[in-house]
N, C-alpha and C positions, 0 to 999 in steps of 0.2 A: 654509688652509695658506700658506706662504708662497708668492710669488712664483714659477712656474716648479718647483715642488717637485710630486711626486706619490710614489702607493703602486706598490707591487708584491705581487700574490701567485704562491705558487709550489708546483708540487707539491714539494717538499724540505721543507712543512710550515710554512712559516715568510712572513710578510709583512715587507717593510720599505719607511720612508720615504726617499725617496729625494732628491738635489737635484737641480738643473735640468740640472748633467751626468749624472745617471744616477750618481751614487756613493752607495754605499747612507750612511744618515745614521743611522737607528734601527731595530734589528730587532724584531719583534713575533713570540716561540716559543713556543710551549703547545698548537698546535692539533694534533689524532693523524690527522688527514688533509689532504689537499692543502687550500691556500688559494685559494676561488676566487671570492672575494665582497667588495668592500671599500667602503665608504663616511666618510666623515670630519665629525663634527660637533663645532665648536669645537673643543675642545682635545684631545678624542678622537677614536678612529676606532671602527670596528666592522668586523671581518671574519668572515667565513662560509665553514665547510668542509666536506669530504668526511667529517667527524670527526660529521653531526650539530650541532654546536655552531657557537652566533656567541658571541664574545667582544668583551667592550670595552677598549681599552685607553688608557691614557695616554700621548699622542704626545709628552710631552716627555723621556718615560725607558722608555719599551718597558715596564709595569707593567702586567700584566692587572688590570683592575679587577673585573670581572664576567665570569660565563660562563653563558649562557642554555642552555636543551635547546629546539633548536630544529625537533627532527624526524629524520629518518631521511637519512642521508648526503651529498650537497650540499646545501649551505643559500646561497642569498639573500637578501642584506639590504639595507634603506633606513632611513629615519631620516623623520620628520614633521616637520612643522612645529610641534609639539605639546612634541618633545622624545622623543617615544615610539618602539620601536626595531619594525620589521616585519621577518617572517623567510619566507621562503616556502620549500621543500624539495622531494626527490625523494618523499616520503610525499602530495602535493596538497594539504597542509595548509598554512594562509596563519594566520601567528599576530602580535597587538600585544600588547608588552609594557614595560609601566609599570616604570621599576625590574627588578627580577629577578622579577615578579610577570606572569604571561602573564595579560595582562585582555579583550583576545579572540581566539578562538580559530575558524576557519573553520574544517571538514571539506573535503573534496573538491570545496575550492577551484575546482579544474581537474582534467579529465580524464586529466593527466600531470604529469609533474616541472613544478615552476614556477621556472623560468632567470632571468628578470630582474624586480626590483621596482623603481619609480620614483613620487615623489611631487608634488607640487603644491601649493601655497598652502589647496586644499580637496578633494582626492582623491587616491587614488593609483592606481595602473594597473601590471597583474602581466604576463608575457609565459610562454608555457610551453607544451612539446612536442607539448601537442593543439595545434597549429596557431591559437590565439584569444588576441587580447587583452582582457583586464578592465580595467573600473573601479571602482571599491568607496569608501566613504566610509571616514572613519577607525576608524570604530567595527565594520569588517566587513559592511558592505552592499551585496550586488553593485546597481552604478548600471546598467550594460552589459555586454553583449559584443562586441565586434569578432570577428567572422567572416570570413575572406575569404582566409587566408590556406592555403598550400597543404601545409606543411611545418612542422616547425618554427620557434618564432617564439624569436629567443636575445634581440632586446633590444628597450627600450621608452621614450621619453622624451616629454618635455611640451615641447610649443613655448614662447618666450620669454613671451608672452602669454597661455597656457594655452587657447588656442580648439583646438590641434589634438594629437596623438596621433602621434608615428610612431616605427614598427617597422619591426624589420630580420629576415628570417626564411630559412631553408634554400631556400626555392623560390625563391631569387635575384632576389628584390624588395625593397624599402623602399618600407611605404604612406604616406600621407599620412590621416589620420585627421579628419572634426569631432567635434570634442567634442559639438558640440550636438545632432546628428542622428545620431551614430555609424554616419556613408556614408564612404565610402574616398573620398576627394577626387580622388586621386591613387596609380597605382603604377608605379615606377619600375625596370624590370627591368635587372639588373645581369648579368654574365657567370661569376657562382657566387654560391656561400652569400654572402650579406649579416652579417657578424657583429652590427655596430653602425652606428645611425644617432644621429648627434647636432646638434641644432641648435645654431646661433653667435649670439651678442649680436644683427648685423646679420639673424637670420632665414634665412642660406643654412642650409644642410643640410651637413654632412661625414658619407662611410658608410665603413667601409670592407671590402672585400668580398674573399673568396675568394682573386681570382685577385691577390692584393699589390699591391695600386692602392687606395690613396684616392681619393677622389672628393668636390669642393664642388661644389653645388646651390644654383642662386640663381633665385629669379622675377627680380632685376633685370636688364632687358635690358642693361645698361649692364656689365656685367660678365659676361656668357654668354656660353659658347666659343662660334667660331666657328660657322656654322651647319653646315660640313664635319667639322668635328672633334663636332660635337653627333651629325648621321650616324653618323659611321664606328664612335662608342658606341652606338648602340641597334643598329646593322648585327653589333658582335662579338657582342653582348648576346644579340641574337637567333641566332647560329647556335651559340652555346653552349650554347643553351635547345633547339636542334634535337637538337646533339650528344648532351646530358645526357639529353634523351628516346630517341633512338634506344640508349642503355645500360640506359633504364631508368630513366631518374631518376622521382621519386616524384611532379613535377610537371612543368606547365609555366605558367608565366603566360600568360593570353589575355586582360587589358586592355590589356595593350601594342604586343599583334599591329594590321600594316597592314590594312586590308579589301579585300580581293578586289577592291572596283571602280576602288582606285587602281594597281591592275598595267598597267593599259595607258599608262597616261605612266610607268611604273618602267622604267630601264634597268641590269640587273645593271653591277658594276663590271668584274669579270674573267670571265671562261668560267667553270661552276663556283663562281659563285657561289650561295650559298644564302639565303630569306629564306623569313618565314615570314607566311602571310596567313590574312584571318579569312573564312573564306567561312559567314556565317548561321550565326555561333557554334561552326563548328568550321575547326582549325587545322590549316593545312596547309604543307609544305615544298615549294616548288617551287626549282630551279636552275636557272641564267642557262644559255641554249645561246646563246654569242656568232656561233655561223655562219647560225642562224636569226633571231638575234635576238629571240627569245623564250623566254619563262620554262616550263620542263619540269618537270612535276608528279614529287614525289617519294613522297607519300605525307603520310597524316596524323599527324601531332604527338599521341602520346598518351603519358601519365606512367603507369607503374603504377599498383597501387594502395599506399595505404602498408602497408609489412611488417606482417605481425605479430610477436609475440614468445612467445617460453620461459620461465615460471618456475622459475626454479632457487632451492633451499633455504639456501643461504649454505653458507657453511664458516669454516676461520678467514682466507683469503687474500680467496676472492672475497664478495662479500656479497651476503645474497638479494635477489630481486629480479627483473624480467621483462630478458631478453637476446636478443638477436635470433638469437644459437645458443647451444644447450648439446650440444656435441659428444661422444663416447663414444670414449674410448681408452683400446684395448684393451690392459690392462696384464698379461698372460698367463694362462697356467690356473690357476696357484696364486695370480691377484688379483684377475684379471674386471678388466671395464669402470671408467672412474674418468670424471664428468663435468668437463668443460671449457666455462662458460660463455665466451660472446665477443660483443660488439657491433661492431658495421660503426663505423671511425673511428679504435677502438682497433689499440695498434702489436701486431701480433704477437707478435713478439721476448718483449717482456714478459711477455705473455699467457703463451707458453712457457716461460718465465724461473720465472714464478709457482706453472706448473704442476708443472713438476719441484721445486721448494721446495717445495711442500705436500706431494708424494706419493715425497719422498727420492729421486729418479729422477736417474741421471749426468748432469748439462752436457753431456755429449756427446749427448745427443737431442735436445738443444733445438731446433736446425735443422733435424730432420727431423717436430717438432712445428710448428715456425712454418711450414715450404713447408705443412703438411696443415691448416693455417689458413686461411694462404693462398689455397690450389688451393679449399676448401670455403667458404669465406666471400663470394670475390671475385668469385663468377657466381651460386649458390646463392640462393635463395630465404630469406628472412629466418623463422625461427621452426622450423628446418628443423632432423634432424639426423641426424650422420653417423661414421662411425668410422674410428680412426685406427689402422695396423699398431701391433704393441704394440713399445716399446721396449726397449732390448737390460736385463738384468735388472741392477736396481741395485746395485754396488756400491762408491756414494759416497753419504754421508747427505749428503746437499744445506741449507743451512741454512732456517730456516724464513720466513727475510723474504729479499727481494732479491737478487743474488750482491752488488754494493756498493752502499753507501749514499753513499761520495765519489763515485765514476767512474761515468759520465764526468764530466770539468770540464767545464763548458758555458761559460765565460767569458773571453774571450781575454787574454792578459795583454800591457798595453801600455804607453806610456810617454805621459803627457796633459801633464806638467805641462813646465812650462820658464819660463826667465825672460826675459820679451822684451824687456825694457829692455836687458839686457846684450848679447843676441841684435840687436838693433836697433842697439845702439851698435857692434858687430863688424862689422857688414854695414856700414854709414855708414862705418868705419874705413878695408874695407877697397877702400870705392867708390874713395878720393880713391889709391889706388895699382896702379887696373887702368887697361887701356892709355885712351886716348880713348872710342874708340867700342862701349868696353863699359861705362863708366860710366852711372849715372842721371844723367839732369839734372832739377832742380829739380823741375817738375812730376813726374818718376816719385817720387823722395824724396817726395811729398808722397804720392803715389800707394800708396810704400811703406807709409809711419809710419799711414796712415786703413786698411792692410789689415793692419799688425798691434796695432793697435789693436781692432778687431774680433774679433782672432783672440783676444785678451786677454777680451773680454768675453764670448767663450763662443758657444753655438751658436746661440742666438735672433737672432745677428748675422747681413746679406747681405751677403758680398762681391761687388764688381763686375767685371765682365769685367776693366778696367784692371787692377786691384787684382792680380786673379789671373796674367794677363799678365805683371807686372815677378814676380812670387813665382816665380813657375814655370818661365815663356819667356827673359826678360829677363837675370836672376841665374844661370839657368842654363848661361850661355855662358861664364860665369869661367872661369879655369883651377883647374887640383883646388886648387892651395895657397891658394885663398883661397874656397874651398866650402863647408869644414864648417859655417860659420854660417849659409850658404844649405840646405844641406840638416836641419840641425836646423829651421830653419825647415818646410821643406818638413812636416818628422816632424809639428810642429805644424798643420800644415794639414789633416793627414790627420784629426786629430782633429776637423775642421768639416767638418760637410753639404754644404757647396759641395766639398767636393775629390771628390766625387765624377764631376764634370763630368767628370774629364781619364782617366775611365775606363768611360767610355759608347763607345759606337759600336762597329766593327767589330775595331779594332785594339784594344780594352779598355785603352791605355795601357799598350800594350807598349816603345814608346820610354822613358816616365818610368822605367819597371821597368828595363827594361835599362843604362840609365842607373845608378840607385844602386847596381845590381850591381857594373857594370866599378869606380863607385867605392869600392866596399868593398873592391877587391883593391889597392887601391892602394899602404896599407900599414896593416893591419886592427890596429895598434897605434898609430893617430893617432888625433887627436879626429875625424876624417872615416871612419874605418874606424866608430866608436859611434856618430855620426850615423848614418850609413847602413843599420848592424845596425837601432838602432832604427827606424829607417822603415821600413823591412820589416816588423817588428813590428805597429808602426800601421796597415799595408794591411789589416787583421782589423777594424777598429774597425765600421764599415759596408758593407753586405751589396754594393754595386757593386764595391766597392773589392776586396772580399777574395777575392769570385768572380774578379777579373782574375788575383790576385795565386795564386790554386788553379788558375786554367786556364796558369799558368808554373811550377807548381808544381817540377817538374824542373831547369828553370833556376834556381828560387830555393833549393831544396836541392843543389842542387850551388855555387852564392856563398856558403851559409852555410858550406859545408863547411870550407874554410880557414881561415875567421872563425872557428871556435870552437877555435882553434888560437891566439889573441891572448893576447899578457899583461896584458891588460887587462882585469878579471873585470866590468866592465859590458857590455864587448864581448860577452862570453861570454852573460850573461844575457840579452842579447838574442837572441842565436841559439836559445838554447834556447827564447826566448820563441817564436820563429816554429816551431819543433817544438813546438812546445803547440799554438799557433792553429790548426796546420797539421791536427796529427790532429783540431782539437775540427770544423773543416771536414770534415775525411776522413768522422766521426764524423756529422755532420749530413746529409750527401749521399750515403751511404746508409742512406737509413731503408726497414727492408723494402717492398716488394717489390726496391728501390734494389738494383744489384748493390754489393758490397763490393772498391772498387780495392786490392786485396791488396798488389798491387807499390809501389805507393807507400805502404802501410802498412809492409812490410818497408822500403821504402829511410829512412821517417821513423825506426824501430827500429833500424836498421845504425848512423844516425848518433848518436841515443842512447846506444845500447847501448856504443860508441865513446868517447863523451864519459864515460860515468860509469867507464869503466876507466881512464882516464886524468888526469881534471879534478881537481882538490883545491877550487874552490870551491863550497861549500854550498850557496847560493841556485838559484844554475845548476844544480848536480848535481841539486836539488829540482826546477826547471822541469821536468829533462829525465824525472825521473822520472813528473811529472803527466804528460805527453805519450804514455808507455809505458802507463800503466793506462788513461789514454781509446781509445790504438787495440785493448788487449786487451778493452774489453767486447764489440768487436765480429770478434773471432776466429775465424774460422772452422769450420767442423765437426772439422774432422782438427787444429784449434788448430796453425797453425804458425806461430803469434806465439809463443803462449805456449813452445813445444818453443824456440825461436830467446833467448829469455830465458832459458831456466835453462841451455842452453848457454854463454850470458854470464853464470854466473853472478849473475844478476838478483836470487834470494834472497840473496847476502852482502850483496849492495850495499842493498838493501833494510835489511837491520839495521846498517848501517854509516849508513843516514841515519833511523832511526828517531827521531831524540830531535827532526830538526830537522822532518822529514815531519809528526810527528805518529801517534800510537796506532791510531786510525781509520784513515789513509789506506793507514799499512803493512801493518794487517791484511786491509787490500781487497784491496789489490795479492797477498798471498799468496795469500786466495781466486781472484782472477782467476788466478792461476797454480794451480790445481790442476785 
């Protein structure tokens, strides 16, 4: 692949190639379930779905070439050295196929789903929900097994030399594997699920794990964090693993636990602290008593056992197969009972969503089926089941897939592109006419041109402290008439990883923010009024950035508020852009059990609902529309979204922008409003 280019798959069914900004480049359509498998050989790729099927296709024009039967609902795929394609599935079946010809085929592979496949120069190695890793030769020959692990194993790769093995697995470890003696070398406890572990050219390790922290892994001492900073990781590591235990978790790692006879040189950090020791192979929790100065026994560290599970018969929504509930709702005397399978992980909401589309049940239960999800899933016993009051008697035929297939938008709409040469030559222009001691002198200009230059060549770039200082600090003290081209600057910085620096810490970059507010009022019909808008917009791009820019949220809808009152229709579209971004955050933080901030869904709606009675511009009218059907997927039980929309008139306006929306999106939106 080229350069800094990679894949994406997605549940919306579809994979695409993407470039080193994340802009999609080639779409890959045909699969009938989520895309959750991808691998690239030469000038093809192969990906693997919930559909049953891996498909090949041609990365220079999105052209299925081929489509394999590769088993029963997710599929995982790798590629050999041979040229030959491996599939492994939720069925335990591990299959190699020559062409569209399946020339071997394993049975019962593994004991459960098989999640990840990975290959080597002369073997390949499966990973999969029994808790075990394999090794098999190409032709289907199990070589080993790796045992040891406690949970689910989701991934699997080959070190750069192929002497070692490591996996990444649900008991919040990444092992270290030999190939040659199949002993655990090494295991490395993290502070949740381990998704993936992969090694680097130089031999470290990158994992990245549960709690949104990456993490590099190096034997060289030469480059190994600090020996404090090495602590205070195995110290959170461990009282996560206490945590996770004392809920229940299904393990706990005990090669990484301290041993009992080094407690008496141990000194907890704070009162209340927790660590966990190995006394003669069982593990125990003791906390720090700081008045005694000694460690106070809390009890012993024990995981469940793992769940079991429910087979349920399929249908046409959910598909057969073992679930960790299949629940019973009671759908009244003229129906009886209807099953609800559910696994521990999956979002409720949906579950509910699903369940009323199959069995024609009003949207208005849906919330009183997700809390009985909820309330039964989230303490309950895995394999268990239980019954839910029966809902109020249908009458709405519910459709039989999804409420929509557009909404929510999950993708924030923002403004990446700019021209820095021009941008550069305005800001130079306008150094040599601000007062003395606000000017750059030479060395900043130098300082300047080497940070947007960087910002030119995309994100694989590091800006430097300096660099960021004159962008940010320095520029920032002009007076407004000679801004806008510092703050389009600014717009652009948001689109690089480093700008996320100036919204860490305690104050999240509440002065930056404040900042582009006051200057958006300035006079939201200048070029500084569309800078501004647009940077706002951009505060979405990156997950630090956007959190600051949601935790002001109030303050930033109320500076937009005037702004979309501009004669200026980029102006505009930018406003609406941050009511998009705004609800697709709103949208994202609450995810059930997550409360639903209502009020700020109405205040996002007020200002919409505003703009499209009034606006004549198109594109805008469309933003402000996308923003309305992402906060109504998540509407309430008593819907006072959607009641607040058809009092706005929201269906006219709906066939008033139909041609430019699109067929699909209008007909969602009318769903979400019924």
């Amino acid at each position: 692949s080229e350069k800094g280019s990679f894949y994406s798959g997605s549940k919306d069914r579809t994979a695409f190639k993407c470039d080193r900004e994340g802009n999609p480049c080639i779409q890959f359509q045909g699969h009938e379930g989520p895309v959750c498998s991808i691998v690239e050989i030469g000038a093809k790729v192969v990906t693997g779905a919930w559909d049953g099927k891996a498909k090949i296709w041609d990365t220079s024009n999105g052209t299925c070439l081929l489509t394999l039967d590769a088993g029963a609902h997710a599929v995982a795929v790798a590629t050999l050295p041979t040229g030959e394609i491996v599939t492994g599935s939720q069925d335990k079946t591990l299959r190699v196929f020559r062409g569209e010809s399946c020339v071997h085929k394993i049975d019962e592979a593994h004991g459960d789903i098989i999640r990840f496949i990975t290959a080597s120069s002369n073997s390949m190695a499966t990973a999969s929900n029994d808790g075990s890793v394999k090794l098999w030769s190409f032709d289907g020959l199990q070589m080993s097994a790796l045992g040891g692990h406690q949970s689910y194993v989701y991934g699997v790769e080959y070190s750069g030399d192929n002497t070692e093995i490591i996996s990444a697995s649900d008991d919040s470890t990444m092992k270290v594997w030999s190939i040659n003696d199949s002993q655990c070398k090494q295991s490395v406890i993290h502070a949740g699920t381990v998704w993936q572990a992969i090694p680097m050219p130089n031999t470290d390790i990158v994992s990245a794990c549960a709690d949104m922290i990456v993490r590099v892994w190096t034997r060289d001492p030469a480059r190994m964090a600090s020996e404090e900073e090495r602590k205070t990781q195995q110290e959170i590591a461990q009282q996560a693993a206490v945590a996770a235990a004392q809920k229940g978790s299904s393990s706990v790692p005990m090669d990484s636990v301290i041993d009992i006879s080094k407690m008496p040189g141990m000194v907890g950090k704070k009162n209340g602290d927790v660590k966990m020791f190995n006394d003669n192979g069982t593990v125990f929790a003791y906390m720090w008593n700081a008045g005694a100065r000694c460690w106070d026994k809390v009890g012993e560290v024990m995981g469940a056992p793992k769940p079991t599970q429910v087979f349920y018969e399929g249908d046409s929504v959910f598909p057969a197969g073992e679930y960790d509930f299949v629940f019973d709702i009671d759908m009244g005397a003229a129906v009886g009972t209807k099953k609800l399978p559910f696994n521990r992980g999956q979002n409720p909401l949906q579950a509910a969503e699903s369940f009323c589309a199959l069995h024609q049940i009003h949207k208005s239960n849906m919330e009183d089926i997700r809390q009985f999800i909820q309330k039964n899933a989230g303490d309950a016993p895995a394999g268990a089941e239980a019954s839910a009051p029966a809902p109020a008697p249908a009458s709405y035929a519910a459709p039989t897939q999804d409420v929509s297939g557009f909404f929510p938008v999950l993708q924030p709409a923002v403004f990446k592109d700019g021209k820095f040469e021009a941008l550069q030559g305005k800001i130079l222009e306008f150094n040599g006419q601000v007062e003395e001691e606000l000017k750059l002198d030479p060395i900043e200009v130098n300082h300047l041109t080497e940070g947007i230059s960087k910002l030119k060549m995309g994100v694989s770039t590091e800006l430097r402290d300096c660099e960021k200082e004159i962008i940010v600090k320095k520029l920032g003290k002009w007076p407004n008439d000679k801004l806008f081209p510092v703050v389009d600057l600014w717009r652009l910085l948001l689109a690089h990883p480093s700008s996320s620096d100036f919204f860490k810490g305690s104050d999240r970059g509440t002065a930056y923010i404040l900042q582009v507010l006051s200057l958006l009022t300035v006079d939201i019909n200048s070029p500084l009024g569309l800078c501004a808008s647009r940077y706002l917009a951009n505060l979405f791009i990156y997950q630090t950035n956007k959190y600051a820019a949601f935790d002001k949220r109030d303050l930033v809808l109320n500076g937009i508020e005037s702004a979309m009152n501009s004669t200026n229709k980029h102006t505009k579209l930018a406003c609406t852009s941050v009511l998009l971004n705004m609800a697709i955050i709103l949208y994202e933080s609450s995810q059930p059990p997550k409360a639903f901030d209502e009020a700020t869904a109405q205040r996002i709606l007020q200002l919409a609902l505003s703009f499209l009675g009034k606006a004549e511009d198109e594109d805008a009218r469309c933003r402000a529309m996308l923003a309305v059907g992402t906060l109504l997927t998540r509407d309430p039980a008593k819907r006072p979204l959607s009641a607040a929309c058809k009092a706005g008139d929201l269906p006219g306006k709906i066939s008033a922008l139909e041609s430019k929306l699109g067929a699909a999106a209008a007909a969602d939106l009318r769903k979400l409003l019924q």
